[in-house]
N, CA, C and O atoms as a Tinker XYZ file with bonds, in Angstrom:
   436  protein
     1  N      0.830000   -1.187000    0.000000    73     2
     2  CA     0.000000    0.000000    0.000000    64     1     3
     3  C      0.873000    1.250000    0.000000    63     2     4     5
     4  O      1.862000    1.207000    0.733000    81     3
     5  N      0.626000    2.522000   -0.818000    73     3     6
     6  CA     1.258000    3.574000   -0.532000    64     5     7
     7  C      1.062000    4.117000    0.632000    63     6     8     9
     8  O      0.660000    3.488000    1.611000    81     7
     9  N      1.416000    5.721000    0.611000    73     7    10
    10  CA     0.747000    6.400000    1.781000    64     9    11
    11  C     -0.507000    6.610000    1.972000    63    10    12    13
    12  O     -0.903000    6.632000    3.137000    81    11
    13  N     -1.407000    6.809000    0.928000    73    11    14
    14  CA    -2.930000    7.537000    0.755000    64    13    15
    15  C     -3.798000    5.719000    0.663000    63    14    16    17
    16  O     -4.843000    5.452000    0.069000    81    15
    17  N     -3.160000    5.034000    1.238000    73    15    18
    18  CA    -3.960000    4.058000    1.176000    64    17    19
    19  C     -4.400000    2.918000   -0.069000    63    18    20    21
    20  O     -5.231000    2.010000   -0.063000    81    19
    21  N     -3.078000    3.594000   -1.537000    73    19    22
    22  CA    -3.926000    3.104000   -3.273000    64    21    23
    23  C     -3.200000    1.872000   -3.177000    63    22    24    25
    24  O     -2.201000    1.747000   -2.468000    81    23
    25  N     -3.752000    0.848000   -3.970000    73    23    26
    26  CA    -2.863000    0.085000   -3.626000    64    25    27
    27  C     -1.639000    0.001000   -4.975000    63    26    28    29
    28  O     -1.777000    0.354000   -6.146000    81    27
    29  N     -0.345000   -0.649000   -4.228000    73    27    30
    30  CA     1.114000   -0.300000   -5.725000    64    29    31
    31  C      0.947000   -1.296000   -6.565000    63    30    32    33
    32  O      0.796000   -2.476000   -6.251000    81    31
    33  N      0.967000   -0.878000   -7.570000    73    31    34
    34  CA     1.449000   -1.686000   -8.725000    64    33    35
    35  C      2.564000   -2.016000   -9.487000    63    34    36    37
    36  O      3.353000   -1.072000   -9.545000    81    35
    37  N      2.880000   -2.896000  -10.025000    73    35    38
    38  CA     4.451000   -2.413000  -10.822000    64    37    39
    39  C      4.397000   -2.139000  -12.230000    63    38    40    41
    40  O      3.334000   -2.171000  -12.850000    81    39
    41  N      5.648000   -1.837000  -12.826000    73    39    42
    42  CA     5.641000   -1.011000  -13.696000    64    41    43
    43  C      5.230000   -2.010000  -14.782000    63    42    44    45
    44  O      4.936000   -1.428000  -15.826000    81    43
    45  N      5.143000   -3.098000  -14.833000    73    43    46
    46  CA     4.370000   -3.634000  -16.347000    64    45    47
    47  C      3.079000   -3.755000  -16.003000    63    46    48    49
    48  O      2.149000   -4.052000  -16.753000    81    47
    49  N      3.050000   -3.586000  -15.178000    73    47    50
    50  CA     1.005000   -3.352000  -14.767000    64    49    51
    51  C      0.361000   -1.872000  -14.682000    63    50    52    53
    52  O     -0.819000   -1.540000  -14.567000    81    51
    53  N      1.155000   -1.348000  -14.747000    73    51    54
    54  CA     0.994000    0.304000  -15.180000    64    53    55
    55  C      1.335000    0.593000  -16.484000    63    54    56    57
    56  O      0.998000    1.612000  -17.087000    81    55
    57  N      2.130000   -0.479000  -16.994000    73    55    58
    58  CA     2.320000   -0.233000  -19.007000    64    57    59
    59  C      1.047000   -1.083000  -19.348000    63    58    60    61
    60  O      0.438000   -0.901000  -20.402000    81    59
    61  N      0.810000   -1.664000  -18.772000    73    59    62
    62  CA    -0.028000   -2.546000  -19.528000    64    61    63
    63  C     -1.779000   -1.735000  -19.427000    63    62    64    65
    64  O     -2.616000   -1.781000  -20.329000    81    63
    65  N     -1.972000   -0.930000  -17.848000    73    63    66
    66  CA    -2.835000   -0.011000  -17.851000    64    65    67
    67  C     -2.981000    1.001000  -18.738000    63    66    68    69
    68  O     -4.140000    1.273000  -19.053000    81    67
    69  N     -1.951000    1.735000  -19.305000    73    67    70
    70  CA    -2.026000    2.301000  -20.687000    64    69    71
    71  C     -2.081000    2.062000  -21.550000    63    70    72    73
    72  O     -1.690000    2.921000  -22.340000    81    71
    73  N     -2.533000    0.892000  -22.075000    73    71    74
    74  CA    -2.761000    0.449000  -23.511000    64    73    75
    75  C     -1.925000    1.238000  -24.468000    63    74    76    77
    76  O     -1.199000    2.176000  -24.137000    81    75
    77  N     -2.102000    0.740000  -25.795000    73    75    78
    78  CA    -1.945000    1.145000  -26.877000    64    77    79
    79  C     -1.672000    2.750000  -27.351000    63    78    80    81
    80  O     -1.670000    3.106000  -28.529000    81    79
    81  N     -1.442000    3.648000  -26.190000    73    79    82
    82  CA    -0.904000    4.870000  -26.278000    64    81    83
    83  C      0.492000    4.752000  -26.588000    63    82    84    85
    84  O      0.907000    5.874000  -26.297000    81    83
    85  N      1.390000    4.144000  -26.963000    73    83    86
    86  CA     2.272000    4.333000  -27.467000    64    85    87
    87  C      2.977000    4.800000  -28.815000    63    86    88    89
    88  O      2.400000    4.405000  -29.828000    81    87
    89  N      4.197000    5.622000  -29.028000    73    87    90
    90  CA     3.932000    5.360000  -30.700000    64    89    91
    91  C      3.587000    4.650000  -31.683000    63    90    92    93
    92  O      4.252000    3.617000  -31.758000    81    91
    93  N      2.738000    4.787000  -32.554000    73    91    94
    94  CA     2.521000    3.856000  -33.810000    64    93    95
    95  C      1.193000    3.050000  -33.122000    63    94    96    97
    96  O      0.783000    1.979000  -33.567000    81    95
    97  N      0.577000    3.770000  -31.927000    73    95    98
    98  CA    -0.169000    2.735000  -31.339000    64    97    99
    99  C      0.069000    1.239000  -30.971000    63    98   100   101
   100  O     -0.606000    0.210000  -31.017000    81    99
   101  N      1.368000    1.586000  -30.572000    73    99   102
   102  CA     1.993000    0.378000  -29.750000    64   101   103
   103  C      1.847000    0.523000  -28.307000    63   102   104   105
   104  O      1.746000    1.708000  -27.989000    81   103
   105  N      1.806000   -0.228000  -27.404000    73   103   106
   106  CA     2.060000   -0.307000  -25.921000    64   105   107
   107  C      2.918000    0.423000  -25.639000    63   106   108   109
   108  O      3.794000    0.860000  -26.385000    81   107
   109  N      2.732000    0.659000  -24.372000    73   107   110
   110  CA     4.175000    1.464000  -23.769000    64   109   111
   111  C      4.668000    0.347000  -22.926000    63   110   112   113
   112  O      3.940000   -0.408000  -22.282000    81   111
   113  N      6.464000    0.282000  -23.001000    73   111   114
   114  CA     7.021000   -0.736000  -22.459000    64   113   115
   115  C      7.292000    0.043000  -20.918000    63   114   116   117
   116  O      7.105000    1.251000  -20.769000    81   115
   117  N      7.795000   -0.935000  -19.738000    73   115   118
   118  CA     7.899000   -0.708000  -18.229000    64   117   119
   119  C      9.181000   -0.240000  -18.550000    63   118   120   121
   120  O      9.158000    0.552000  -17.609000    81   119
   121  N     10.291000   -0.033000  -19.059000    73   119   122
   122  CA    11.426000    0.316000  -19.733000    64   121   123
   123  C     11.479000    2.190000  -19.568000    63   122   124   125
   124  O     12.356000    2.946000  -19.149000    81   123
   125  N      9.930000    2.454000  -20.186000    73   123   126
   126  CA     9.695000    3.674000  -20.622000    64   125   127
   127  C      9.515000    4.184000  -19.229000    63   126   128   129
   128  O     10.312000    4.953000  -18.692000    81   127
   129  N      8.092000    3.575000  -18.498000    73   127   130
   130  CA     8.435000    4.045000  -17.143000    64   129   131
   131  C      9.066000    4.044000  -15.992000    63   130   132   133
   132  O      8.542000    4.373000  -14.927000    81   131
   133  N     10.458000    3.602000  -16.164000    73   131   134
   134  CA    11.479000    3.637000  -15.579000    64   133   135
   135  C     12.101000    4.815000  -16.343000    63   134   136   137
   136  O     12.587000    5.681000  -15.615000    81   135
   137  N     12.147000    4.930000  -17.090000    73   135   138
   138  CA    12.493000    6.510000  -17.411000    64   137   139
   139  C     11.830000    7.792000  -17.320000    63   138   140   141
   140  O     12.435000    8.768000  -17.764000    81   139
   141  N     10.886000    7.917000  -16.904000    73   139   142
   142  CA     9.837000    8.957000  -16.337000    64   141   143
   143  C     10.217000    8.923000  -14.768000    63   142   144   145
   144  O     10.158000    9.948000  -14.088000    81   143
   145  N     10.590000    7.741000  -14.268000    73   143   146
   146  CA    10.835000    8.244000  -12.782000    64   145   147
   147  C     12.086000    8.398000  -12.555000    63   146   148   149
   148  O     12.417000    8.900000  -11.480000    81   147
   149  N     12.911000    8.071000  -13.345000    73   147   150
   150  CA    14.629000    8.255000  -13.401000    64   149   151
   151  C     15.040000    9.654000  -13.420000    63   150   152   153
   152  O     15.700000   10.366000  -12.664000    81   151
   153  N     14.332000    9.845000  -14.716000    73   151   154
   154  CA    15.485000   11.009000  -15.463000    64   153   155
   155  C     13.845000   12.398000  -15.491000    63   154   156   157
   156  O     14.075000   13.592000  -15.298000    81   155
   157  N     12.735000   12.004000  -15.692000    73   155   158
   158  CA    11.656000   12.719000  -15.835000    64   157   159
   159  C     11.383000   13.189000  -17.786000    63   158   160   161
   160  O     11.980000   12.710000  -18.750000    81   159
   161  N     10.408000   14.135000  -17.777000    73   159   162
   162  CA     9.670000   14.476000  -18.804000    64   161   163
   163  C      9.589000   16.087000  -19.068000    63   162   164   165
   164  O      9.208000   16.854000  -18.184000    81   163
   165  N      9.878000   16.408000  -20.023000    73   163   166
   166  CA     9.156000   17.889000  -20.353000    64   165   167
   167  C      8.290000   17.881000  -20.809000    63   166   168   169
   168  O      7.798000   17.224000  -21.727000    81   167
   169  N      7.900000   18.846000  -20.034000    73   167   170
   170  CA     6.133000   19.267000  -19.896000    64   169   171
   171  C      5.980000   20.528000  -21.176000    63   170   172   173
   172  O      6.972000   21.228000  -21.382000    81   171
   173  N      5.155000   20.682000  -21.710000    73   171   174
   174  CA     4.801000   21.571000  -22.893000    64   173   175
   175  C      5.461000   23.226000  -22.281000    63   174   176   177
   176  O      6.168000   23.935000  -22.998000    81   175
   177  N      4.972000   23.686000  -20.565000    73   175   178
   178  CA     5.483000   24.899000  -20.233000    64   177   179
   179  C      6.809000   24.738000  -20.144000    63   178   180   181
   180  O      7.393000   25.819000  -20.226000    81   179
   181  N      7.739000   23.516000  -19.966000    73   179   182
   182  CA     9.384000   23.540000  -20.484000    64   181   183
   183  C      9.594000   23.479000  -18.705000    63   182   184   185
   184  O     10.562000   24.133000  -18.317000    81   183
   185  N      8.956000   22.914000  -17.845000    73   183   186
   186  CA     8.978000   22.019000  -16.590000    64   185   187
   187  C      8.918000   20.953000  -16.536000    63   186   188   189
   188  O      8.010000   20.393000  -17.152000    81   187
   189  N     10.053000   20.033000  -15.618000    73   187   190
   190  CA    10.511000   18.381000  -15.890000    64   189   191
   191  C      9.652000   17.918000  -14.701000    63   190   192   193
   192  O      9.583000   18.240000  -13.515000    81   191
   193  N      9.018000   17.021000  -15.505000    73   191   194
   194  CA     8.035000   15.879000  -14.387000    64   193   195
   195  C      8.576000   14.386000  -14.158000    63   194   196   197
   196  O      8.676000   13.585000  -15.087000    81   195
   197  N      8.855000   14.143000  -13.062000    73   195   198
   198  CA     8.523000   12.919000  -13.230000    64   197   199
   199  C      7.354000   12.031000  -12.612000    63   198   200   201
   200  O      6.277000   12.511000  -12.258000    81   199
   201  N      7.650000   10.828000  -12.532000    73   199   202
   202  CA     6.425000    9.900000  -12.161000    64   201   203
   203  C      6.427000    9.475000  -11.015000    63   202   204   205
   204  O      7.210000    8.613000  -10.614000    81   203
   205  N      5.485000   10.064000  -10.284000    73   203   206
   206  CA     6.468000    9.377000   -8.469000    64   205   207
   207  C      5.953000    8.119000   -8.563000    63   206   208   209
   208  O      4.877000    7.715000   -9.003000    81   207
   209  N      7.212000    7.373000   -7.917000    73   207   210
   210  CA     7.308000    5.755000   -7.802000    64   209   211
   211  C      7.919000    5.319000   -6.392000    63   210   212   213
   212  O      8.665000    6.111000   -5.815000    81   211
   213  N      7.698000    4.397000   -5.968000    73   211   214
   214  CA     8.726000    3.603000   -4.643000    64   213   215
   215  C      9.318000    3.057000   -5.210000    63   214   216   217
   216  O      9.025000    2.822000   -6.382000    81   215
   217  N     10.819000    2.444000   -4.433000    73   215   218
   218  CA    11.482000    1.286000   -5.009000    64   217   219
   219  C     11.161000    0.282000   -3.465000    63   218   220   221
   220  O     11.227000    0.574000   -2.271000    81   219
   221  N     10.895000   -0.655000   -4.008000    73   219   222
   222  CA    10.441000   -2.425000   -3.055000    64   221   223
   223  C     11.627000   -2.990000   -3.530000    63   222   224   225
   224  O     11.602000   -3.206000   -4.741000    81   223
   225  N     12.947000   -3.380000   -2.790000    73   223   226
   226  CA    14.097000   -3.927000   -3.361000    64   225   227
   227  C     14.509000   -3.683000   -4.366000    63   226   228   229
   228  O     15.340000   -2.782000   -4.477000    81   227
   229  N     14.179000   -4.222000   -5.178000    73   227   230
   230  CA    15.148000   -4.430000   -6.965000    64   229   231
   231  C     14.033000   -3.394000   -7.836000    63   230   232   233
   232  O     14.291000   -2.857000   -8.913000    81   231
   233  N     13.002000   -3.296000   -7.225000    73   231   234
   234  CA    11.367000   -3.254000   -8.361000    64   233   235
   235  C     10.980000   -1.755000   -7.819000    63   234   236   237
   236  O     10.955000   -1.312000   -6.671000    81   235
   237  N     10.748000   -1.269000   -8.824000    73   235   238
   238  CA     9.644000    0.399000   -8.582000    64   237   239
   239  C      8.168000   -0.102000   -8.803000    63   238   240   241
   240  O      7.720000   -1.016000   -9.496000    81   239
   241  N      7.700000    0.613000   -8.154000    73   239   242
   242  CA     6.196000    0.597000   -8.218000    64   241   243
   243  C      5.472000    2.023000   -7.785000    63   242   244   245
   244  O      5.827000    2.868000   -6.964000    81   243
   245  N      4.580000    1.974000   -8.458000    73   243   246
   246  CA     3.482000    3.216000   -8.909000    64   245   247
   247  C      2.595000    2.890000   -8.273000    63   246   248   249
   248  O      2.530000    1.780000   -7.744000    81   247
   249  N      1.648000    3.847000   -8.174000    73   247   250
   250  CA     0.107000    3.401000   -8.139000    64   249   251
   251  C     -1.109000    4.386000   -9.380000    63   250   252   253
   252  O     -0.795000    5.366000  -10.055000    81   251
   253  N     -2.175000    3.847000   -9.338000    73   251   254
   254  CA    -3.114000    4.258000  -10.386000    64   253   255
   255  C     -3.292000    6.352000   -9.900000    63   254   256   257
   256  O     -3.267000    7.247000  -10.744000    81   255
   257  N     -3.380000    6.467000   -9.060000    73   255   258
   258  CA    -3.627000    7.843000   -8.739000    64   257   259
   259  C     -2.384000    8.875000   -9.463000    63   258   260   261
   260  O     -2.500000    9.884000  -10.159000    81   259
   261  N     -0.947000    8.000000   -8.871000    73   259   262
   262  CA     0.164000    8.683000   -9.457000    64   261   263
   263  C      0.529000    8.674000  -10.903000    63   262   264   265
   264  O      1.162000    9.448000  -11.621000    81   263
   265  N     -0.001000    7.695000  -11.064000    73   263   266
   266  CA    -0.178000    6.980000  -12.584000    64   265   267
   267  C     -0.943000    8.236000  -13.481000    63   266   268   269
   268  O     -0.444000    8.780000  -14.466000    81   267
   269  N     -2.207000    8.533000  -12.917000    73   267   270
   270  CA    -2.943000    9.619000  -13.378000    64   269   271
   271  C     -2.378000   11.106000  -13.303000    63   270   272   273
   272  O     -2.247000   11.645000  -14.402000    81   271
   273  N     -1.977000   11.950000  -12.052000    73   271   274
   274  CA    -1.531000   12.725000  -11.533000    64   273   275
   275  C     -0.131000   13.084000  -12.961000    63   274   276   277
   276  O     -0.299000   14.019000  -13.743000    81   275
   277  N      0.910000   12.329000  -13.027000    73   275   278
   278  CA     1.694000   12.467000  -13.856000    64   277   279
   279  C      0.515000   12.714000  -15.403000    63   278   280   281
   280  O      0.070000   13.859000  -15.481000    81   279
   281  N      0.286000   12.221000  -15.963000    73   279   282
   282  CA    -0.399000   12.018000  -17.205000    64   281   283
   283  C     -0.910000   13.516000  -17.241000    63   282   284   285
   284  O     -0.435000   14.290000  -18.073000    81   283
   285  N     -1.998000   13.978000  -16.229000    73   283   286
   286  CA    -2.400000   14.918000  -16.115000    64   285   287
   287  C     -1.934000   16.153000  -16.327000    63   286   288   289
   288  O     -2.447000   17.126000  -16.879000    81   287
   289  N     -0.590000   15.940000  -15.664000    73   287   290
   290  CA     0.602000   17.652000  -15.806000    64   289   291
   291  C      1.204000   17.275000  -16.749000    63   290   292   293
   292  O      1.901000   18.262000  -16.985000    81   291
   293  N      1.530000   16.306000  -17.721000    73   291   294
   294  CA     2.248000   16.664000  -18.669000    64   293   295
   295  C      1.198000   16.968000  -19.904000    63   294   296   297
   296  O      1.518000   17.451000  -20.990000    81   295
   297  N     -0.106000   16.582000  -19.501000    73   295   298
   298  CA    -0.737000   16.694000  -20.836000    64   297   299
   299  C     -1.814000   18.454000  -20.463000    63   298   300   301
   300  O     -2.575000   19.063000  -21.215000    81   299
   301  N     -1.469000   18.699000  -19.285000    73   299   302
   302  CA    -2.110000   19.770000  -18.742000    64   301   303
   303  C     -1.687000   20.936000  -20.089000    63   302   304   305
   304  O     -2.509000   21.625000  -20.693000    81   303
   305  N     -0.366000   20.912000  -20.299000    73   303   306
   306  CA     0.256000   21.775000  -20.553000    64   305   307
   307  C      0.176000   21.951000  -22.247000    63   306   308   309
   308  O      0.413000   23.075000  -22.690000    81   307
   309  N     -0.145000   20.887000  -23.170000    73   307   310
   310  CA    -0.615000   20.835000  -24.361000    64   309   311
   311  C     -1.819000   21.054000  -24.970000    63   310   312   313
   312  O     -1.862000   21.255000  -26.183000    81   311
   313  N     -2.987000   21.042000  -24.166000    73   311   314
   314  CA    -4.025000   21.528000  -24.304000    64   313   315
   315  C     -4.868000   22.908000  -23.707000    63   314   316   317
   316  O     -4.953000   23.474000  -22.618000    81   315
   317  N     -5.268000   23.044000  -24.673000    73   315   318
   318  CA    -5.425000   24.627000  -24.551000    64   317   319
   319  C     -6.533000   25.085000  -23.724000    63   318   320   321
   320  O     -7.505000   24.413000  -24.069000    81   319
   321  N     -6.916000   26.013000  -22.670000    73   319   322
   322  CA    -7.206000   26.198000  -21.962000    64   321   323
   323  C     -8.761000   26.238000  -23.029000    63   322   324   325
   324  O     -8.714000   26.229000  -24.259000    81   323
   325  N    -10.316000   26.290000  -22.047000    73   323   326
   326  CA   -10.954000   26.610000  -22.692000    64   325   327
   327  C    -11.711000   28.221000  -22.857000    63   326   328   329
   328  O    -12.807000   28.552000  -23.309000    81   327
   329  N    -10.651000   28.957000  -22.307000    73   327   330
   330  CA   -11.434000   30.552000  -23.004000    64   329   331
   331  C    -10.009000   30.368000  -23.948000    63   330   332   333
   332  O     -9.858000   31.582000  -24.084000    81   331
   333  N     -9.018000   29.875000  -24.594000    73   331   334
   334  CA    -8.184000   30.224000  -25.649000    64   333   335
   335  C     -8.699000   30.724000  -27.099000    63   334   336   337
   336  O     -9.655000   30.141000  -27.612000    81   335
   337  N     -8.273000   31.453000  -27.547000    73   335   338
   338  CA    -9.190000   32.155000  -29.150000    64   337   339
   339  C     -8.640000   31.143000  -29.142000    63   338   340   341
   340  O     -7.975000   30.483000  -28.343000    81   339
   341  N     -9.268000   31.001000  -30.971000    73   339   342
   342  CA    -9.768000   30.046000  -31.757000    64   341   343
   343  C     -8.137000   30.195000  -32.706000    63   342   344   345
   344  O     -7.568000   31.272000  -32.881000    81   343
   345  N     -7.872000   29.494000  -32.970000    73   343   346
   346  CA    -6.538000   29.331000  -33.661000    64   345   347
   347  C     -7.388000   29.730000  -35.355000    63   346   348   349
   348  O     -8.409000   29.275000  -35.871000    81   347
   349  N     -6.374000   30.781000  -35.817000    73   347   350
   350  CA    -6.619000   31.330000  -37.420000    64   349   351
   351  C     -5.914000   31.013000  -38.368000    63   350   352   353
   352  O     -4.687000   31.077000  -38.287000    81   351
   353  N     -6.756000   30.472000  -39.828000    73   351   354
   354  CA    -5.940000   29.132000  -40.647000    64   353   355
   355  C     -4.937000   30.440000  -41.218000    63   354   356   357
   356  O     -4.902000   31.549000  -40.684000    81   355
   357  N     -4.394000   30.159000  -42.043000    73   355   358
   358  CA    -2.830000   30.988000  -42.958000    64   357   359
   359  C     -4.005000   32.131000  -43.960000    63   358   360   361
   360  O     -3.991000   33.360000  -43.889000    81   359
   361  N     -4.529000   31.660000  -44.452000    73   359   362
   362  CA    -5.772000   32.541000  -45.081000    64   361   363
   363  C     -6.761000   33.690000  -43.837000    63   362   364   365
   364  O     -7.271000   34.726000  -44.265000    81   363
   365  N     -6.831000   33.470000  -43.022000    73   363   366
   366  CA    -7.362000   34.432000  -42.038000    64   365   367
   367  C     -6.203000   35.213000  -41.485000    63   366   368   369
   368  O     -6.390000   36.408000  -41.258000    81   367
   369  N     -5.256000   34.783000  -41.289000    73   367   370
   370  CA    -4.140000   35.686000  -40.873000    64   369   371
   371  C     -3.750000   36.983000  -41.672000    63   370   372   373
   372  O     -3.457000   38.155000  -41.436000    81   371
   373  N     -3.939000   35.966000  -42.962000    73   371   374
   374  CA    -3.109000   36.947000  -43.861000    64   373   375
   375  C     -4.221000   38.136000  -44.495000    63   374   376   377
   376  O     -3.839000   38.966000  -45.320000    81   375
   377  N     -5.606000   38.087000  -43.997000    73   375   378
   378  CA    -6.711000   38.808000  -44.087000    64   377   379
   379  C     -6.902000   39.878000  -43.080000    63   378   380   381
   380  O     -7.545000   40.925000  -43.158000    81   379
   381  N     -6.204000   39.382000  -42.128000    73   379   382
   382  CA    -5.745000   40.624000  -40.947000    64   381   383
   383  C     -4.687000   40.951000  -40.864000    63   382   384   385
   384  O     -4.466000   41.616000  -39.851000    81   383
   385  N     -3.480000   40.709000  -41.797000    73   383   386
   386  CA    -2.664000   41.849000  -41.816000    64   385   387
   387  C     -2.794000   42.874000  -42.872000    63   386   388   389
   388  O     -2.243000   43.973000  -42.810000    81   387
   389  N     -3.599000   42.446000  -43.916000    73   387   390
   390  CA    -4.339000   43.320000  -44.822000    64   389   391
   391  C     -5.119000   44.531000  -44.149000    63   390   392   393
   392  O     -4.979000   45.744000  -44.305000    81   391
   393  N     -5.993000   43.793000  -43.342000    73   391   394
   394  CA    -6.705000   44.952000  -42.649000    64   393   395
   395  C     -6.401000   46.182000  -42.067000    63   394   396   397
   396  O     -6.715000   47.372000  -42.055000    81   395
   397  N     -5.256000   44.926000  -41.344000    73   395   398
   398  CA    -4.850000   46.795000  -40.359000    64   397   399
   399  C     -3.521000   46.928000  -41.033000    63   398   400   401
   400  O     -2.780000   47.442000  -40.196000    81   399
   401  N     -2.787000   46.690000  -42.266000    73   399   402
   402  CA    -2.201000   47.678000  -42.995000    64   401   403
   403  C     -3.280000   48.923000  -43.707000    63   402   404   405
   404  O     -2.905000   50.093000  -43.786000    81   403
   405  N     -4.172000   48.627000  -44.025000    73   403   406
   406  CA    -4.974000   49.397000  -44.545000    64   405   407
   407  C     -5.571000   50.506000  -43.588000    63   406   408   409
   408  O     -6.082000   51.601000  -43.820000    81   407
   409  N     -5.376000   49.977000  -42.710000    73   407   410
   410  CA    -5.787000   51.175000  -41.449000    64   409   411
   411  C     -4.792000   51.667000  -41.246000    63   410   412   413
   412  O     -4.836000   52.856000  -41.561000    81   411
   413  N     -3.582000   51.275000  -40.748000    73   411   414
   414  CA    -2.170000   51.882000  -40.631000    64   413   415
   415  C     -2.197000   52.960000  -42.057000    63   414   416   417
   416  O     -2.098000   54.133000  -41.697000    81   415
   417  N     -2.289000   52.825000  -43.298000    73   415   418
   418  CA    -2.410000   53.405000  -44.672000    64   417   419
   419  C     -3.529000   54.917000  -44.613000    63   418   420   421
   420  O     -3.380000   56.050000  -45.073000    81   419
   421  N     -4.442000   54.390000  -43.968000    73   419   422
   422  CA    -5.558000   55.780000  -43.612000    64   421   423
   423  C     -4.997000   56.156000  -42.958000    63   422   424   425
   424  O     -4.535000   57.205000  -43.406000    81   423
   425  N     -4.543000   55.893000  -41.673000    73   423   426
   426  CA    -4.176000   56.713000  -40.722000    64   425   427
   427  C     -2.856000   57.194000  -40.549000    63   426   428   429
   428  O     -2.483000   57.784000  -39.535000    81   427
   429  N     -1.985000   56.890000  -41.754000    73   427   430
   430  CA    -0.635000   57.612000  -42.232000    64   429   431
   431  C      0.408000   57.279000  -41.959000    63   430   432   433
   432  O      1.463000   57.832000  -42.269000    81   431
   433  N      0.197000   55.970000  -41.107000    73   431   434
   434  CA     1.449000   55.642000  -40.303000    64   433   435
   435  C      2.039000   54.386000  -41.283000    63   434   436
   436  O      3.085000   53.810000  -40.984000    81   435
């Protein structure tokens, strides 16, 4: 059991809880999360996370909460808040720098 009572798992039972999120929609190997609690992750704001884990002798182990908790802050940071404007395709951009050159142009500057 951790501290908060979850119970631990080890790390191929926490790869294997993530399915097919891996590249190419492959698994993620226990390999990988031994490197999230080793060395850690950059996070989209350019802050290193890692995965809190125990070590039980030879073996690290996680649990599902921490399991989540990590996932959460690194993916916190890639998705865009929801009051973010609306992202503008290459054709709308280039329709507003038209604009306010043309206003800059009236107004002399």
């Amino acid at each position: 059991m951790s501290d908060n009572g979850t119970r631990l798992i080890g790390l191929a039972e926490a790869a294997r809880r993530l399915g097919d999120t891996g590249r190419g929609g492959r698994g993620v190997y226990s390999a990988t999360l031994t490197r999230w609690i080793q060395t850690d992750v950059r996070a989209g704001d350019g802050t290193r996370v890692k995965l809190r884990a125990v070590r039980i002798g030879s073996k690290w182990a996680t649990c599902q909460d921490w399991l989540d908790a990590f996932i959460e802050r690194i993916t916190a940071t890639h998705v865009a808040p929801d009051n973010a404007p609306a992202l503008r395709t290459p054709a709308e951009r280039e329709r507003g720098v038209a604009a306010a050159n043309a206003t800059l142009a009236l107004l002399g500057v």
